[in-house]
BALOBA-1460 file (C-alpha; in Angstrom, 3 decimals):
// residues 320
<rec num="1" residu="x" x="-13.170" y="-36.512" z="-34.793"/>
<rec num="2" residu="x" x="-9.838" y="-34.685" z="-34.235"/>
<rec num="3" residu="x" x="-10.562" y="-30.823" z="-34.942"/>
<rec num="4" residu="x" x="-7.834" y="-29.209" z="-36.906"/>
<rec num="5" residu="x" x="-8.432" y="-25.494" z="-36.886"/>
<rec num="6" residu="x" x="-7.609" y="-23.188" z="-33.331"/>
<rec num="7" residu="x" x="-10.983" y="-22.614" z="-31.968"/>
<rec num="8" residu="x" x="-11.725" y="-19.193" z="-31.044"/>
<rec num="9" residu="x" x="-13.341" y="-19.989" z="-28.066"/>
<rec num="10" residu="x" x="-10.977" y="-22.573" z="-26.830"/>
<rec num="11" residu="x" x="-8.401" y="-21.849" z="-23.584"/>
<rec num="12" residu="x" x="-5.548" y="-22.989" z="-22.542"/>
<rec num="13" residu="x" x="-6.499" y="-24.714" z="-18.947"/>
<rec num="14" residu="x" x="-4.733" y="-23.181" z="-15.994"/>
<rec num="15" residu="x" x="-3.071" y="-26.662" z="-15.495"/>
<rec num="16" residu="x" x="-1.454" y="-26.562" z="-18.659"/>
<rec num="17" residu="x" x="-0.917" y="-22.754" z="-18.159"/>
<rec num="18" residu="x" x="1.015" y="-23.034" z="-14.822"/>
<rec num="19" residu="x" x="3.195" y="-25.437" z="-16.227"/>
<rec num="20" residu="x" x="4.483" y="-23.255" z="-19.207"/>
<rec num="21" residu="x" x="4.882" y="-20.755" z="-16.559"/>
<rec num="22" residu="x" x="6.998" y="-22.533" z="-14.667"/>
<rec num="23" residu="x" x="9.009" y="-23.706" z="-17.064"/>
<rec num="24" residu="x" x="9.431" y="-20.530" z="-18.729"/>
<rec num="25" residu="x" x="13.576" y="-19.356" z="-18.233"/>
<rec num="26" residu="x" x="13.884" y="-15.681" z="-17.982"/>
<rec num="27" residu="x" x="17.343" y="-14.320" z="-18.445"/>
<rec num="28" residu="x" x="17.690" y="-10.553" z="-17.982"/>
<rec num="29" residu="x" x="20.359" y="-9.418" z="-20.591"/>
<rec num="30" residu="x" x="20.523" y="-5.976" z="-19.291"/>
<rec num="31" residu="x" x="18.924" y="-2.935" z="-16.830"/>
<rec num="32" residu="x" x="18.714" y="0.961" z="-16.934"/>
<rec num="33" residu="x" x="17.485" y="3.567" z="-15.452"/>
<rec num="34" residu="x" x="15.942" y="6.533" z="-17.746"/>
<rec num="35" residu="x" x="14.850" y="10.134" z="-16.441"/>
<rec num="36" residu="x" x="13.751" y="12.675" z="-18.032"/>
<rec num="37" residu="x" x="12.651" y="16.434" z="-17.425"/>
<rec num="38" residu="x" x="9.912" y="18.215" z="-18.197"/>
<rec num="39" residu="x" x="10.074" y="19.852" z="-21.805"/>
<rec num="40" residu="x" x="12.534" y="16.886" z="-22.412"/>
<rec num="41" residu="x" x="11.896" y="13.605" z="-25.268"/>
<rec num="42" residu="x" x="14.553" y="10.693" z="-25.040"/>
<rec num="43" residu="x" x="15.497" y="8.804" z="-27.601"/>
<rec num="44" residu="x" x="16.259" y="5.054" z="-27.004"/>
<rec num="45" residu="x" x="17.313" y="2.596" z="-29.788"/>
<rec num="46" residu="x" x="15.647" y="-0.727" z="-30.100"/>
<rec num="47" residu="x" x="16.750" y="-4.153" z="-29.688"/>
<rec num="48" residu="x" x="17.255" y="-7.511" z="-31.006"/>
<rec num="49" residu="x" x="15.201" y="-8.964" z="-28.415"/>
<rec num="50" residu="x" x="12.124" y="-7.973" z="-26.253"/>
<rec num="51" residu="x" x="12.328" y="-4.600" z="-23.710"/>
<rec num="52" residu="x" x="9.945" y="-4.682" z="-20.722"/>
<rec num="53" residu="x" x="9.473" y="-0.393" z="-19.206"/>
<rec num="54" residu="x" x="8.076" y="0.340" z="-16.198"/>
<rec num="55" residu="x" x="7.245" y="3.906" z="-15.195"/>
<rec num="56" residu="x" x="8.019" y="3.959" z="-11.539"/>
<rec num="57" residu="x" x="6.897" y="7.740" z="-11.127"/>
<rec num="58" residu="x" x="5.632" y="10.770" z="-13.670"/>
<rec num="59" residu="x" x="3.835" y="10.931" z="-16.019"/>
<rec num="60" residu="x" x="4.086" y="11.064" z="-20.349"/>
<rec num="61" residu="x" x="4.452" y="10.095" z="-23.228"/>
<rec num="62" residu="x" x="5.640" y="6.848" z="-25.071"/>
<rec num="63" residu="x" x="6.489" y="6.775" z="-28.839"/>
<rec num="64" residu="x" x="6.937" y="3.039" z="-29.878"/>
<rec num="65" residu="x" x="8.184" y="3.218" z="-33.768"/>
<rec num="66" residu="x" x="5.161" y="1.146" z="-35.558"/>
<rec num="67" residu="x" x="3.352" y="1.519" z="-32.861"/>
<rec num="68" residu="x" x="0.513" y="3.754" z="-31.471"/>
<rec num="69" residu="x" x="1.626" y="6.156" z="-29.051"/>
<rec num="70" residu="x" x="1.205" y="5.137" z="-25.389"/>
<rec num="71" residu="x" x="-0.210" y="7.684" z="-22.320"/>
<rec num="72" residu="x" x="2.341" y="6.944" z="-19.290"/>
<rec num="73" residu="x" x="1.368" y="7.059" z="-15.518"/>
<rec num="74" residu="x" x="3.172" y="5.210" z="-12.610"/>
<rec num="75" residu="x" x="3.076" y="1.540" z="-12.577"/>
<rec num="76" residu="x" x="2.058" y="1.266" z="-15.969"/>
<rec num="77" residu="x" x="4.045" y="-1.620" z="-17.841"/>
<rec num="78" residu="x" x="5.246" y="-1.965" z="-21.747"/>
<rec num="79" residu="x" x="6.375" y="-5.405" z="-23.130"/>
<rec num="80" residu="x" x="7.918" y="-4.246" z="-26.616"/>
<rec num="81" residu="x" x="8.319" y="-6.362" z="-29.406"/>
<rec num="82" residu="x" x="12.420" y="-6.562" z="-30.602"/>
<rec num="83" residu="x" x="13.534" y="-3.332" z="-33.036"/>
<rec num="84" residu="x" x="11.191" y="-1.163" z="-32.005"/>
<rec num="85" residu="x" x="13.212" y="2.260" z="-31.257"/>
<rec num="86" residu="x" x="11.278" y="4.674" z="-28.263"/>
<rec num="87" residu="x" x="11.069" y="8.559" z="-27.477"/>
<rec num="88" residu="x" x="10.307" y="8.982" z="-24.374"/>
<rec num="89" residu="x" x="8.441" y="12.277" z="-24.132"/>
<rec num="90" residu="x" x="7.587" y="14.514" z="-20.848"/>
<rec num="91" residu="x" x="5.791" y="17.567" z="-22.546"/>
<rec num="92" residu="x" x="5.927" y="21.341" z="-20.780"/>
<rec num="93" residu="x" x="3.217" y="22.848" z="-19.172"/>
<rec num="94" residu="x" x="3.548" y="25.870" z="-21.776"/>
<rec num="95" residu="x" x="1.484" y="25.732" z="-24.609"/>
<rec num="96" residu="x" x="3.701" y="25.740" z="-28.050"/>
<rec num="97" residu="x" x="7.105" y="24.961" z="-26.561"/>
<rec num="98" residu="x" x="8.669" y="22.188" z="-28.537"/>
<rec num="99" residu="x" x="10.144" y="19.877" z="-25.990"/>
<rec num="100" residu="x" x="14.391" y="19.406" z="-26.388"/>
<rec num="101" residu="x" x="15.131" y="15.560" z="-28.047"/>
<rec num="102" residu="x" x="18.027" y="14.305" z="-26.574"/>
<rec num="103" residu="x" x="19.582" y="11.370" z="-27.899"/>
<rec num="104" residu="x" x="20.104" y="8.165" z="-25.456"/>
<rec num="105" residu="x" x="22.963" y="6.738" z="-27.084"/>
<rec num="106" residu="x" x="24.689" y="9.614" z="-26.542"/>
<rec num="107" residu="x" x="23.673" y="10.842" z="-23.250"/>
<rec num="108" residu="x" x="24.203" y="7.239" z="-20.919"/>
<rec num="109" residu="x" x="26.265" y="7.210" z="-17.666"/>
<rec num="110" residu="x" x="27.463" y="3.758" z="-16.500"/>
<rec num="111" residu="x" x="26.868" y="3.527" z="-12.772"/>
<rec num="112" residu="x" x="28.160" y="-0.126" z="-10.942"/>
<rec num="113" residu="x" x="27.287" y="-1.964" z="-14.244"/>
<rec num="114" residu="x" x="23.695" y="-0.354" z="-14.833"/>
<rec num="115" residu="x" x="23.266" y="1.845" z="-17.519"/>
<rec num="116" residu="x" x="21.776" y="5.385" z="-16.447"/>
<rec num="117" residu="x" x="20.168" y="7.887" z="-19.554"/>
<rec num="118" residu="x" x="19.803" y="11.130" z="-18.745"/>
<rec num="119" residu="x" x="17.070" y="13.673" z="-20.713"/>
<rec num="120" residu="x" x="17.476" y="17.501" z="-18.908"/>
<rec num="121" residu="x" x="19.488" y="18.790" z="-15.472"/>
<rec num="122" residu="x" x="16.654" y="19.256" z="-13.874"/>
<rec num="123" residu="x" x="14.351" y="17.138" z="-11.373"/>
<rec num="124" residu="x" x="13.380" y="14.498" z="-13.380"/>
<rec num="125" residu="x" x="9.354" y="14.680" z="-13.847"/>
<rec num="126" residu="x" x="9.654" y="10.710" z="-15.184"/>
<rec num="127" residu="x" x="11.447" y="7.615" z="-13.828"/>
<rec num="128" residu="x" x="11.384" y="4.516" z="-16.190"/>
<rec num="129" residu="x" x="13.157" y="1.231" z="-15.671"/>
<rec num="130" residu="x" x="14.005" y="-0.213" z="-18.778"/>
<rec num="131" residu="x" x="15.090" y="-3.929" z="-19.339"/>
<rec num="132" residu="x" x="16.301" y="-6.364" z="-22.285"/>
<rec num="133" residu="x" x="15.172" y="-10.349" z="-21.784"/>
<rec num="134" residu="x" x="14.620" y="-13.826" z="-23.136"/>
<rec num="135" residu="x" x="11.857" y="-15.313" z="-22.255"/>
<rec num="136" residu="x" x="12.354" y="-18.664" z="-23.460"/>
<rec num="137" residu="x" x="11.702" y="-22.743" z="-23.621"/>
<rec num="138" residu="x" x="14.489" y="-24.901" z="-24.039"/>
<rec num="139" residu="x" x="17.868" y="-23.344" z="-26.342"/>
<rec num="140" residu="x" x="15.921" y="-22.071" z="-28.875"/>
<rec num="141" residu="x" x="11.930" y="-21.564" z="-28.487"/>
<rec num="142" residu="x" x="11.387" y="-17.634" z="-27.739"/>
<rec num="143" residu="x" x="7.711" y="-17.163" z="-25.812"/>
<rec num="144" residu="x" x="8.185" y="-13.794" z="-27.912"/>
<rec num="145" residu="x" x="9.891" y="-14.210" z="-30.789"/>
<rec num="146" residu="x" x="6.345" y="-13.244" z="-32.445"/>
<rec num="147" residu="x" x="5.410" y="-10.398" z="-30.849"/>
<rec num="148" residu="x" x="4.214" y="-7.939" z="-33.372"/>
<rec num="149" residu="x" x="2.814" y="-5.067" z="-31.023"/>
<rec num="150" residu="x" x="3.475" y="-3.529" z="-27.655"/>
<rec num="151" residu="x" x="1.528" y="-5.584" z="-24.699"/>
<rec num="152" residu="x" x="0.319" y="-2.410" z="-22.451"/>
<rec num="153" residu="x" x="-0.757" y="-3.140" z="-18.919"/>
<rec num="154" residu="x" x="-1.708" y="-0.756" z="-16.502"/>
<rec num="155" residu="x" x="-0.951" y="-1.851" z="-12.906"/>
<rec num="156" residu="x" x="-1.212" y="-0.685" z="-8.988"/>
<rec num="157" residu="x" x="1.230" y="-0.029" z="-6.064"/>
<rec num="158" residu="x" x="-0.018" y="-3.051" z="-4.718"/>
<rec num="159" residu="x" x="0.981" y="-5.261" z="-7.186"/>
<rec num="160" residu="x" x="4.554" y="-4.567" z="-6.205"/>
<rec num="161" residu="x" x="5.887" y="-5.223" z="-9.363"/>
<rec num="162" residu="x" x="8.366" y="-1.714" z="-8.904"/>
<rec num="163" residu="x" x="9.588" y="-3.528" z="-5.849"/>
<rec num="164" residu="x" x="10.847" y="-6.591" z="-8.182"/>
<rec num="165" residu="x" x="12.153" y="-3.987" z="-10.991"/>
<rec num="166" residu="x" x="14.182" y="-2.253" z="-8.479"/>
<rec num="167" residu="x" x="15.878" y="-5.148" z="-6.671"/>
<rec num="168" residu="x" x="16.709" y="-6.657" z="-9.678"/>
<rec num="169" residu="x" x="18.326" y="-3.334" z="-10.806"/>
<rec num="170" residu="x" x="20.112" y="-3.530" z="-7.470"/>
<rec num="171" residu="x" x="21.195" y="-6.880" z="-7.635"/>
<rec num="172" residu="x" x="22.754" y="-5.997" z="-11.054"/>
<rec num="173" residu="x" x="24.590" y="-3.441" z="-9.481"/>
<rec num="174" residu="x" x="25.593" y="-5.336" z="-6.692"/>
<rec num="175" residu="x" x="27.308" y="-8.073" z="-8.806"/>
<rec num="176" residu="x" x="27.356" y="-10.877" z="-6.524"/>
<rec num="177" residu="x" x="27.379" y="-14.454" z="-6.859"/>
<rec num="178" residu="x" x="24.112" y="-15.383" z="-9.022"/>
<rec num="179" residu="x" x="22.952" y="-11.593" z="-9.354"/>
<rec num="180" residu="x" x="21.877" y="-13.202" z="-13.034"/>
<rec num="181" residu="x" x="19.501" y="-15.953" z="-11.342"/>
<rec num="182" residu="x" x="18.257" y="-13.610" z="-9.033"/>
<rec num="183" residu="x" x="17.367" y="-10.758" z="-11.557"/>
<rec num="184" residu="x" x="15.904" y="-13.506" z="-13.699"/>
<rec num="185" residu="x" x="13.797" y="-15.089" z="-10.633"/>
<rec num="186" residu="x" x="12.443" y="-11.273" z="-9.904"/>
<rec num="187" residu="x" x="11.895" y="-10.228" z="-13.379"/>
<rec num="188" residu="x" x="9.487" y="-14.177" z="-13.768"/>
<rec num="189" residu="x" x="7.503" y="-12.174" z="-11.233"/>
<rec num="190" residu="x" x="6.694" y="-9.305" z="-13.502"/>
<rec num="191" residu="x" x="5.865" y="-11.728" z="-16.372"/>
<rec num="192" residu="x" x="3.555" y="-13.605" z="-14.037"/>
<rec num="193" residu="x" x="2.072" y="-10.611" z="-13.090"/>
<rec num="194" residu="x" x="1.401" y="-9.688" z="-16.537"/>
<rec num="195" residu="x" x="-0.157" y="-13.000" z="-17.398"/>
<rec num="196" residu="x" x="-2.650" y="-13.157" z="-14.756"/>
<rec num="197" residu="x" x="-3.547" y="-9.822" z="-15.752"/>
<rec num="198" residu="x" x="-3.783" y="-10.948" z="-19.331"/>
<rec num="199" residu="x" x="-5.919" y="-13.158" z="-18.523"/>
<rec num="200" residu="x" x="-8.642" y="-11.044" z="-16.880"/>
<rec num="201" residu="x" x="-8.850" y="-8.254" z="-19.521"/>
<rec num="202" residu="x" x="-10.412" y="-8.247" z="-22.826"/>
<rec num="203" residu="x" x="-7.254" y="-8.401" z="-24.386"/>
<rec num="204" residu="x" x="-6.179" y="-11.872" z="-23.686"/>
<rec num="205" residu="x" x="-2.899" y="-13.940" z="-22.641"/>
<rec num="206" residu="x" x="-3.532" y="-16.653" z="-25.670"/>
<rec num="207" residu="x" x="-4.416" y="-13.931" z="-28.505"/>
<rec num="208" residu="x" x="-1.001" y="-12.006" z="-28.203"/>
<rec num="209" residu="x" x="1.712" y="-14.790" z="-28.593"/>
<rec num="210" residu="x" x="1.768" y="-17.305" z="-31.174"/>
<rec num="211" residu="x" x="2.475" y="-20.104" z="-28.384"/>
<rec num="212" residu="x" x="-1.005" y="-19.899" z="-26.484"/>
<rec num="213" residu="x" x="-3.070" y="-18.700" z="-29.371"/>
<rec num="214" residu="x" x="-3.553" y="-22.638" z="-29.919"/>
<rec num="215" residu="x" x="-4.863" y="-24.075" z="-27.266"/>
<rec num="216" residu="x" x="-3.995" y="-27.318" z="-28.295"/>
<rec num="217" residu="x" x="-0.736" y="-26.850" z="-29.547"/>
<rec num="218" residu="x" x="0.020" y="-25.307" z="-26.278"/>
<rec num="219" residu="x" x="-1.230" y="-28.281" z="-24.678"/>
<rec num="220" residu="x" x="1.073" y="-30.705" z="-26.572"/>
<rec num="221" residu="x" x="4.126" y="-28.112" z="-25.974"/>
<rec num="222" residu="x" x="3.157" y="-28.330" z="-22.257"/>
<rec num="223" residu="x" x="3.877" y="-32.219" z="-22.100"/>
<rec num="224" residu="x" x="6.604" y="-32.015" z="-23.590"/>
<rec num="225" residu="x" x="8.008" y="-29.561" z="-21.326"/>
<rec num="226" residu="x" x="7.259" y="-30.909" z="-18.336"/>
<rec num="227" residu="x" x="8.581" y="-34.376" z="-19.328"/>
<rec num="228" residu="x" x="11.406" y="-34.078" z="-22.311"/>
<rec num="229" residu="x" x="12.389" y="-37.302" z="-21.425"/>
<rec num="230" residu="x" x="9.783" y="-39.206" z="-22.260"/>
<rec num="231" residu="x" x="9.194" y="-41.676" z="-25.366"/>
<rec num="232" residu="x" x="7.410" y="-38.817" z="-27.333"/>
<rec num="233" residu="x" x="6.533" y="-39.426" z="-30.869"/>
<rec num="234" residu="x" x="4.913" y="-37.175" z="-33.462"/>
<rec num="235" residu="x" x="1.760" y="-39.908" z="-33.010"/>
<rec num="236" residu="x" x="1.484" y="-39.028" z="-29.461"/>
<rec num="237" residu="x" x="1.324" y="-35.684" z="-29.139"/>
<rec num="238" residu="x" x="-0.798" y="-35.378" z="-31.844"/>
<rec num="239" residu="x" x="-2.761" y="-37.179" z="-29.583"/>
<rec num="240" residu="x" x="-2.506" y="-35.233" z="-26.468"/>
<rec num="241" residu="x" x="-3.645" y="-32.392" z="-28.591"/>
<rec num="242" residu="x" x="-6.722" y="-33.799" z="-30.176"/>
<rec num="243" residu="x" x="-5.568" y="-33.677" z="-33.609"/>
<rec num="244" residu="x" x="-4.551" y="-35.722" z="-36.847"/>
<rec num="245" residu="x" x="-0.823" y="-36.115" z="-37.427"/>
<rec num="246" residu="x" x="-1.251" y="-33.895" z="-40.300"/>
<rec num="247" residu="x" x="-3.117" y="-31.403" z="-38.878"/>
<rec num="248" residu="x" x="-0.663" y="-31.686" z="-35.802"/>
<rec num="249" residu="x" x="2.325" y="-31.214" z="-38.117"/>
<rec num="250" residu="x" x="1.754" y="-28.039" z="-39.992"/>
<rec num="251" residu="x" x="0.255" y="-26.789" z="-37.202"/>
<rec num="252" residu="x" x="2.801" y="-27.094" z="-34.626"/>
<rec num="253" residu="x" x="5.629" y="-25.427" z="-37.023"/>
<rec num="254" residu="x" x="3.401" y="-22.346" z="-37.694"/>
<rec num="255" residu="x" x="2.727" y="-21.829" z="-34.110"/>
<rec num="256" residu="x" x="6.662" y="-22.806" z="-32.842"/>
<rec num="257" residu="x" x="8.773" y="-22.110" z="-36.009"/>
<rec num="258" residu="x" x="10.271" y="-25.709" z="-35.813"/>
<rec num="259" residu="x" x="9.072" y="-29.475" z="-36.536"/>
<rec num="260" residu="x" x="7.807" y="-31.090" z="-32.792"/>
<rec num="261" residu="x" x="11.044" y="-33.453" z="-33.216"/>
<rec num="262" residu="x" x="13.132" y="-30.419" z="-33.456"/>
<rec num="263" residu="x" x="11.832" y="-28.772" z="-30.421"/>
<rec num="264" residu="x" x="11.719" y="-31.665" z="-27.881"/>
<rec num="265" residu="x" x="15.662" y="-32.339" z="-29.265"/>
<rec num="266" residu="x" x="16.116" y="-28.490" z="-28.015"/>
<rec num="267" residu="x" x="14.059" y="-29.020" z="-24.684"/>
<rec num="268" residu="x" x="15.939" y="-32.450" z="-23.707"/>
<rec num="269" residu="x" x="19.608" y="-30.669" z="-24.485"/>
<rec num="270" residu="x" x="18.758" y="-27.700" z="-22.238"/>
<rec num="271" residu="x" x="17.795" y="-30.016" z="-18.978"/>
<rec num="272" residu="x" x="21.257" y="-31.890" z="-20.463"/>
<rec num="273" residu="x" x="23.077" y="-29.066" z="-20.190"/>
<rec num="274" residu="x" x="21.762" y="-28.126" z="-16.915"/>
<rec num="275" residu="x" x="22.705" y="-31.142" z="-15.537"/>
<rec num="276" residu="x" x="26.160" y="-30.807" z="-16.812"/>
<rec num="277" residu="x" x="26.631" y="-27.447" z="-15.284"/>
<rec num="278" residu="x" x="25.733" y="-29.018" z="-11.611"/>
<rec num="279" residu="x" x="28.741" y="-31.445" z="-12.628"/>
<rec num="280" residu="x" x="26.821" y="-34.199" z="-10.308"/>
<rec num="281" residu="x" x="26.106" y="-36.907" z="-12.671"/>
<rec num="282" residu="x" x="27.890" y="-38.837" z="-15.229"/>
<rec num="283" residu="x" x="27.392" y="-38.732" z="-18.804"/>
<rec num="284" residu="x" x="25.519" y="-41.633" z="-19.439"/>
<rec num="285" residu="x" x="23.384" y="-40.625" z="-16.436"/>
<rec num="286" residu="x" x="22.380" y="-36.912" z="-18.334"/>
<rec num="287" residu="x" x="21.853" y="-38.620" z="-21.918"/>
<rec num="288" residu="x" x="18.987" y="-41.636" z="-20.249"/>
<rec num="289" residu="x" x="17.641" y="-38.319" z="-18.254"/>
<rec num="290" residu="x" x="17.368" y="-36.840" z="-21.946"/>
<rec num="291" residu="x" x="15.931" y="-39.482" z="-23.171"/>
<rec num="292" residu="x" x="18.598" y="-41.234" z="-25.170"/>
<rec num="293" residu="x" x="19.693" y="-44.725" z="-24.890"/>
<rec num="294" residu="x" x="22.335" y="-44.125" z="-27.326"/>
<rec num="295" residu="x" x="25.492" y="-42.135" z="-26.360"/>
<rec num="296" residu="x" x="26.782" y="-41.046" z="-29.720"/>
<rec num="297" residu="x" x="23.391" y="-39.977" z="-30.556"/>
<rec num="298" residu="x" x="23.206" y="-38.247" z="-27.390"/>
<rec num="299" residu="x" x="26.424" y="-36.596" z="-28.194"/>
<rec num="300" residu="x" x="25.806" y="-35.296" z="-31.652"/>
<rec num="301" residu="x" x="22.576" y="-33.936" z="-30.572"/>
<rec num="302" residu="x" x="23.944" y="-31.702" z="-27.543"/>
<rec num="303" residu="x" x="26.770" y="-30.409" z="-30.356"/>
<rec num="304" residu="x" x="24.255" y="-29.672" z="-32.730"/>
<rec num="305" residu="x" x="22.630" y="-27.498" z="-29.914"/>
<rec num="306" residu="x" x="25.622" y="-25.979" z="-28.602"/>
<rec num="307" residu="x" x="28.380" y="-26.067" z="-30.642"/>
<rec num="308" residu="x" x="30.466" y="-28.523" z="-28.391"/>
<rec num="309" residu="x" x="30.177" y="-31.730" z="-26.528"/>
<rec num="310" residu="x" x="29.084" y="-32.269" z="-23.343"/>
<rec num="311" residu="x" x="31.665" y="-33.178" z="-21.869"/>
<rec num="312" residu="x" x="33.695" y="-30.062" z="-23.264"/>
<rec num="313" residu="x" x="30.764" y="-27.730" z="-22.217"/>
<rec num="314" residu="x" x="30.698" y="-29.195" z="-18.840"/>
<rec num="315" residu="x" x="34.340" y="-28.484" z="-18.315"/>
<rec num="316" residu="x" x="34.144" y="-25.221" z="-19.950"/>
<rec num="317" residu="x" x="31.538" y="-24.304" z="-17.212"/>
<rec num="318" residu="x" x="33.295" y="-25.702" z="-13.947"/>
<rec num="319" residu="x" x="36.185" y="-23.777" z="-15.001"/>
<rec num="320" residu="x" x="34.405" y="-20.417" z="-15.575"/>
C-alpha cells in the first residue's frame, strides 16, 4: 500500500543522495572580502539569492535580520537564506563602549573584480569571505529557494574548506578563461562539505530544505535527474517513489514548486542547452538526447525555457 505522508523517520539513501549531489550546478554570482576592527559593526545588505560566510580568522558577532544572533570563531560557516541583511559585529574589550556601525554599501573598494568592505583603519580583528550562489537543478529548481533560516556549521582547519573559499576568490580575481567553472567547482566543495556534516549532526541535511525533507520525493527527483531523457510519465515516478498518482501529484508541487512534467521539461532543456553550448552535435541529435522525437516540440519547449531557440542560443553562445 503506497504511503502518502513524509515519514519522519525515513532517509534519503546515500545512493540517491550522491546523485543529487552531483548533479547539483553551483554558479558563484559574486565574492568579497569583509574586515572589520575591533569596536567596529558592518553593515551588509541582503540578497535576492542565498550568501554562504566563512570566518577565516577572529572572532564575533553575526546579526542575521529574522534571525538569532550567531557567535563567530574561525572556520565557522553561515548558509543564509535570500533578503536577509547582516551586521557584522567585533565588540571592544572595554566595557560600555558602543562599537562604530559602518555602513557596507558605502564603505566597498573594488580590487581586480572582488569586492573588498572595510569596517575601521586598524588591524582587522575579523576576516570573513562572503559569497552570492545558485545552487540549482535544471533552469529553474533552486536546492534553496526555501530556506527559511540560517544553516550554521561549525568546521576545522582540516576540513580545508578556507583553502577552497580563497582560491575561488583568487580565481575571480584572476579572470581567466573559466574562472566561473572553477569558482563554481571549488565552492561544490564547501556545499559537500556542509552536507556530510549535515548529515552527522542532530540537525539534519533532509529537515532544512524542502527537496530532501521527502524522502521519496527526493527519490523520484533523483531519477529524473540522472536520466531526463528517459520515457518518464507521472505513472512512473509515482512509482519509483512508492506512492499513488495523487498522492505523488500534490506532493511533488509542494516539495518542488512545479508539476513533475514541468520540472523534467526544465531538467531535459538544461542538458539541451549544454549540449548546444559544446556546438558538437546537431539539432536533432540534442532534442532525441532530451527526450523528444518531435522537433517542433523540442523547439517550443527550449524557447519556453529560454526565451530563444536553440539554434539562436547556440549561436549566441559560440559568438560570445
Amino acid at each position: 500500500m503506497p504511503h502518502s505522508t513524509p515519514s519522519s523517520s525515513a532517509r534519503l539513501s546515500s545512493r540517491d543522495l550522491d546523485e543529487l549531489i552531483t548533479l547539483l550546478e553551483i554558479r558563484v554570482l559574486g565574492l568579497s572580502e569583509c574586515l572589520v576592527s575591533e569596536g567596529f559593526v558592518l553593515e551588509l545588505d541582503g540578497n535576492d539569492v542565498p550568501g554562504i560566510h566563512y570566518i577565516l580568522s577572529g572572532t564575533g558577532v553575526l546579526h542575521i535580520d529574522g534571525a538569532a544572533s550567531v557567535r563567530l570563531s574561525p572556520h565557522t560557516l553561515l548558509i543564509v537564506p535570500p533578503r536577509h541583511p547582516l551586521r557584522l559585529e567585533v565588540p571592544t574589550q572595554g566595557a560600555g563602549i558602543a562599537p562604530t556601525v559602518i555602513s557596507g554599501r558605502e564603505h566597498k573598494h573594488v580590487v581586480d573584480s572582488i569586492k573588498r568592505f572595510r569596517a575601521g583603519s586598524t588591524e582587522p580583528m575579523t576576516v570573513m569571505i562572503c559569497g552570492y550562489f545558485n545552487a540549482a537543478f535544471g533552469a529553474s529548481i533552486d536546492l534553496f529557494e526555501h530556506l527559511s533560516a540560517p544553516i550554521v556549521e561549525q568546521f576545522d582547519a582540516s576540513d580545508r574548506l578556507d583553502t577552497y573559499l580563497r582560491t575561488a576568490l583568487d580565481e575571480l580575481m584572476a579572470q581567466e578563461v573559466g574562472a566561473g567553472a572553477m569558482s563554481g567547482a571549488l565552492l561544490k566543495q564547501v556545499i559537500v562539505a556542509l552536507v556530510r556534516r549535515s548529515l552527522k549532526t542532530s540537525a539534519l541535511w533532509m529537515e532544512r530544505f524542502a527537496l530532501l525533507g521527502d524522502p521519496q520525493i527526493a527519490r523520484a527527483f533523483a531519477d529524473m535527474t540522472a536520466r531526463p531523457s528517459a520515457p518518464h510519465t507521472v505513472e512512473s515516478l509515482a512509482q519509483t517513489a512508492c506512492l499513488s498518482r495523487s498522492a505523488f501529484m500534490a506532493r511533488f508541487s509542494a516539495t518542488i514548486g512545479q508539476s513533475p512534467m514541468q520540472a523534467l521539461r526544465d531538467m531535459r532543456m538544461r542538458q539541451a542547452a549544454v549540449q548546444l553550448r559544446a556546438g558538437e552535435l546537431a539539432l536533432d541529435q540534442v532534442a532525441r538526447n532530451a527526450g523528444y522525437a518531435n522537433r517542433g516540440a523540442f523547439v517550443r519547449a527550449f524557447r519556453d525555457v529560454y526565451g530563444a531557440s536553440p539554434t539562436e542560443f547556440r549561436m549566441k553562445k559560440l559568438t560570445a
